[in-house]
N, C-alpha and C positions, 0 to 999 in steps of 0.2 A: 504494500500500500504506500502511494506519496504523500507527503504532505504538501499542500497549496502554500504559496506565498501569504495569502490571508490569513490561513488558520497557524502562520509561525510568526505571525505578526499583529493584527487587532484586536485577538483573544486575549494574546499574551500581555498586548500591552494592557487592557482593560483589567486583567487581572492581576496584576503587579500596581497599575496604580490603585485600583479598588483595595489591596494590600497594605500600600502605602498611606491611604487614608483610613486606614481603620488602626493602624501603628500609631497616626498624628491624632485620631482619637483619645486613646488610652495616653499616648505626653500629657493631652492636655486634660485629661480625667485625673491623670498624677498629680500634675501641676495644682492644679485645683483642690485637692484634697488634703494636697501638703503645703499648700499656703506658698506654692513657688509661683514668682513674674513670668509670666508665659513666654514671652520677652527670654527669657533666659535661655529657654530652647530652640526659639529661632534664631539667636543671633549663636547659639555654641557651634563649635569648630570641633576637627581632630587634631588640626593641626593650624598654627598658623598661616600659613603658606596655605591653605585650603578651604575652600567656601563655607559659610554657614550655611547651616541648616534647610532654612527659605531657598537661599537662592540652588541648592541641591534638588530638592523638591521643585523648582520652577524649570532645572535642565531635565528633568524625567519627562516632565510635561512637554518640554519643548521636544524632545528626542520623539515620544510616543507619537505627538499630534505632526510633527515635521513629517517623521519616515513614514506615517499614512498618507499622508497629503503629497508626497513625491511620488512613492512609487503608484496613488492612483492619477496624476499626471494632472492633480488641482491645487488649489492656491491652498499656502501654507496659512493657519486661522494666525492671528498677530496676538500675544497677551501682553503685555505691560507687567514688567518684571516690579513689580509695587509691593505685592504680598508683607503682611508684617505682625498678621493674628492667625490663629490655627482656623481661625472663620475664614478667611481671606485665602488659606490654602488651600483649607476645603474646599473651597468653591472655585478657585483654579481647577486643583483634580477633576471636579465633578463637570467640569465644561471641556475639558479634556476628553472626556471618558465618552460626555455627550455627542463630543463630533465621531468620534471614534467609531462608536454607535450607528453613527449613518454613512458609513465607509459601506458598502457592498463588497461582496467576494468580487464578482465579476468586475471592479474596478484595480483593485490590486493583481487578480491572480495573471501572470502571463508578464507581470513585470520583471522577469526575473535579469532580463538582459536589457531593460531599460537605463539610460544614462542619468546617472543624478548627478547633481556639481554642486559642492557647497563648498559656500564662500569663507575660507577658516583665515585666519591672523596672516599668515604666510602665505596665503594667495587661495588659488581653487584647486579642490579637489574633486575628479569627478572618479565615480565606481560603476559599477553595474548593480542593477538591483539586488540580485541574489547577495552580493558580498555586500552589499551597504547594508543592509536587513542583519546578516548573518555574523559581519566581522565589525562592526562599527557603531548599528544600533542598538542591538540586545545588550552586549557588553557593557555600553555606554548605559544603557539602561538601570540594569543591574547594579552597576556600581556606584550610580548615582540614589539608588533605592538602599542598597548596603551601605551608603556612608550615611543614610539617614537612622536608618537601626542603629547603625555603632555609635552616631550621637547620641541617640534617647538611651539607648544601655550603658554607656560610659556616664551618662548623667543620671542614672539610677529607674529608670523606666522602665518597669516589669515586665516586660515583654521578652519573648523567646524564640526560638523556630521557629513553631508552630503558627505562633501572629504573623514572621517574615514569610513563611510557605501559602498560609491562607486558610482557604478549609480545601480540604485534601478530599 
């Protein structure tokens, strides 16, 4: 059996941020219970040299909604990187999730050899879809959703596997 470029892509994305928001849930149920500034989890880092919080959570969104919107061959949605309350991320994700939503199989599948180019620091890069998807966005993804876990767990935030996995 294949897998479709869709089903390795708009499921996954939906379901890694629906993940990611149900983690920035429980931050902010923590926060809240223990009398922590909310404020204190989006602005925490791992490292200095490395983004906080927000703006971690604002590249998942951009990565998930970008690489649908390329490989179905439409205009990428624009958010305003502003986010600064776990209300304000939620509702990023959640408009994420909604364009995401109205992505059809038949617009992505067959992208696999479609050219993307994106514009990075150092000029353009262009791939083919299947390796843009497969070596650049998921990864990208992932790691962007993992350094969000590892802030809320280095900052005392009950969460575990299972909340990073989802429901299984």
């Amino acid at each position: 059996m294949t897998i479709s470029m869709y089903q390795a892509s708009v499921p996954v994305f939906i379901r890694q941020l629906t993940n990611l928001a149900a983690i920035l849930k429980k931050a902010e149920e923590h926060a809240e219970a223990k009398k922590i500034d909310p404020s204190v989890f989006i602005n925490a880092r791992l490292a200095p040299d490395m983004y906080a919080l927000a703006r971690q959570v604002q590249i998942a969104s951009d990565g998930a909604k970008g690489c649908a919107a390329r490989l179905a061959g439409i205009e990428v949605p624009s958010h305003p990187d502003t986010e600064t309350t776990f209300a304000e991320l939620q509702a990023r994700i959640a408009k994420t999730v909604d364009f995401l939503k109205g992505i059809k199989p038949d617009q992505i599948d067959g992208s696999e050899e479609r050219t993307v180019t994106l514009k990075m620091r150092n000029g353009d890069v262009s791939f083919r879809g299947q390796p843009y998807l497969l070596n650049f966005v998921l990864p990208n993804l992932y790691f962007h959703y993992t350094t969000v876990y590892a802030i809320l767990r280095h900052n005392g935030v009950e969460i575990g596997k299972m909340d990073y996995l989802g429901g299984i």
